[in-house]
C-alpha positions as CSV (number, residue, x, y, z in Angstrom):
1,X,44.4,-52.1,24.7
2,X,41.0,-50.6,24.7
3,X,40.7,-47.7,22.0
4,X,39.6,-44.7,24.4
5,X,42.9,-44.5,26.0
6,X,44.3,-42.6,23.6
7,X,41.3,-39.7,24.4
8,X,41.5,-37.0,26.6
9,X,38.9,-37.6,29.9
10,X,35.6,-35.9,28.9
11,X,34.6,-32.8,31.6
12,X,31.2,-32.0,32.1
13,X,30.7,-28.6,34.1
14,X,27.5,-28.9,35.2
15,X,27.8,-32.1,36.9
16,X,31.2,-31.6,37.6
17,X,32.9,-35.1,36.4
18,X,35.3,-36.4,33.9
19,X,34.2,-39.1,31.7
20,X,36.5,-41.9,30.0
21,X,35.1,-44.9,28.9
22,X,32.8,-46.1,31.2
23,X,34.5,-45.1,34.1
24,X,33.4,-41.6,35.7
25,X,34.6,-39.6,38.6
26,X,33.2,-36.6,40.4
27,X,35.4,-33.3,40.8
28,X,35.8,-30.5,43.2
29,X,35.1,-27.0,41.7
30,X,39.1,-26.9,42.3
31,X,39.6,-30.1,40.8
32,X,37.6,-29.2,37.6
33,X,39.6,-25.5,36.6
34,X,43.2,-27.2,37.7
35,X,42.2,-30.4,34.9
36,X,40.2,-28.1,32.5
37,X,43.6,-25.7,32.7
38,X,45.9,-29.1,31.9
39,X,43.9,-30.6,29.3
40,X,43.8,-27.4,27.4
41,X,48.0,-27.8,27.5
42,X,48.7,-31.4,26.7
43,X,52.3,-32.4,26.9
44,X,53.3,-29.3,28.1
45,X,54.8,-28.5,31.8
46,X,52.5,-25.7,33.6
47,X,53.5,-24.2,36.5
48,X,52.3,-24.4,39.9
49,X,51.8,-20.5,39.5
50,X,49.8,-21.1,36.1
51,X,47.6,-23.9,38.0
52,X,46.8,-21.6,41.3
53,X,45.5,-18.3,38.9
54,X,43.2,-21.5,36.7
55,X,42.0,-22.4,40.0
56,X,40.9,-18.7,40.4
57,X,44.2,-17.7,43.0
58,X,45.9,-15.0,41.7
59,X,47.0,-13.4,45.1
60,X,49.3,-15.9,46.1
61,X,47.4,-17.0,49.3
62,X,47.2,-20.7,48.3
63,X,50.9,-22.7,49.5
64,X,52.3,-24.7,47.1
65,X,51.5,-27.5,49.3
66,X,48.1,-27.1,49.5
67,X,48.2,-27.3,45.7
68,X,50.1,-29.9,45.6
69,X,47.1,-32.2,47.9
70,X,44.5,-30.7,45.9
71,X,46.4,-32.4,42.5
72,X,47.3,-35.2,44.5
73,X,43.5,-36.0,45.1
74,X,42.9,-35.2,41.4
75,X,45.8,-37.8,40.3
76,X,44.0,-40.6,42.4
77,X,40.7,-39.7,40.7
78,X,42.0,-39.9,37.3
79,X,44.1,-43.1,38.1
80,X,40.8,-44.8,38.4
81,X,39.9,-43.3,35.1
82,X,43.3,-44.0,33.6
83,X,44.6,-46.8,35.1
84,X,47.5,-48.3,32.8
85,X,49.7,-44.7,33.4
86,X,49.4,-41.5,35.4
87,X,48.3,-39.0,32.7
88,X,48.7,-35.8,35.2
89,X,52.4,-35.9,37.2
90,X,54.7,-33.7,38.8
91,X,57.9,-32.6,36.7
92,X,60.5,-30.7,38.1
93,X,61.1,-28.0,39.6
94,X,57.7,-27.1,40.0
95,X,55.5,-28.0,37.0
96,X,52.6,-30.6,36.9
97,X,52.0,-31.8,33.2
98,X,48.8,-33.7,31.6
99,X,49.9,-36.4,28.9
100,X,48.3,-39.3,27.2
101,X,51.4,-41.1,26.3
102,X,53.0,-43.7,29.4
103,X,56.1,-42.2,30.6
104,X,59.3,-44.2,28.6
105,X,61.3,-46.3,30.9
106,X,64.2,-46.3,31.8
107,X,67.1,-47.9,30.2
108,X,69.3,-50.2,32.5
């Protein structure tokens, strides 16, 4: 197992990217302040609600849906990144949550 999987991705604001590795992906604005706003909170659930005001939405005019495909794109970017384990998923009821550990299976 290489040794920077363990590491958060690297953002860069000007260009807009996240960094791990060797690997590199470009970001929407959107994409950027929804990671920046997980990566600040690792291992903890945040809330659809918490992701939309990060993303600079604080008067509800953004469906969950539409949040939802905007962190959809952002999981297939950093699956490229990340590819042993999705490090951003959905937890329910309504919470998306950044980790660096793979999810534990389940037991038979």
């Amino acid at each position: 197992m290489n040794h920077y999987l363990t590491l958060p991705p690297e953002l860069d604001e000007l260009e807009l990217t996240a960094t791990l590795g060797q690997r590199r992906e470009s970001l929407s604005g959107l994409e950027f302040e929804i990671l920046s706003q997980l990566l600040r909170y690792p291992e903890e659930p945040l809330s659809r609600e918490a992701l939309k005001r990060a993303a600079g939405f604080d008067d509800g005019s953004i469906a969950d849906r539409k949040l939802d495909a905007w962190l959809n794109g952002l999981i297939q970017k950093l699956n490229v990144l990340w590819p042993l384990f999705p490090v951003v998923r959905f937890v329910t009821p309504d919470h998306y949550v950044y980790s660096e550990r793979a999810p534990r299976k389940k037991q038979p």
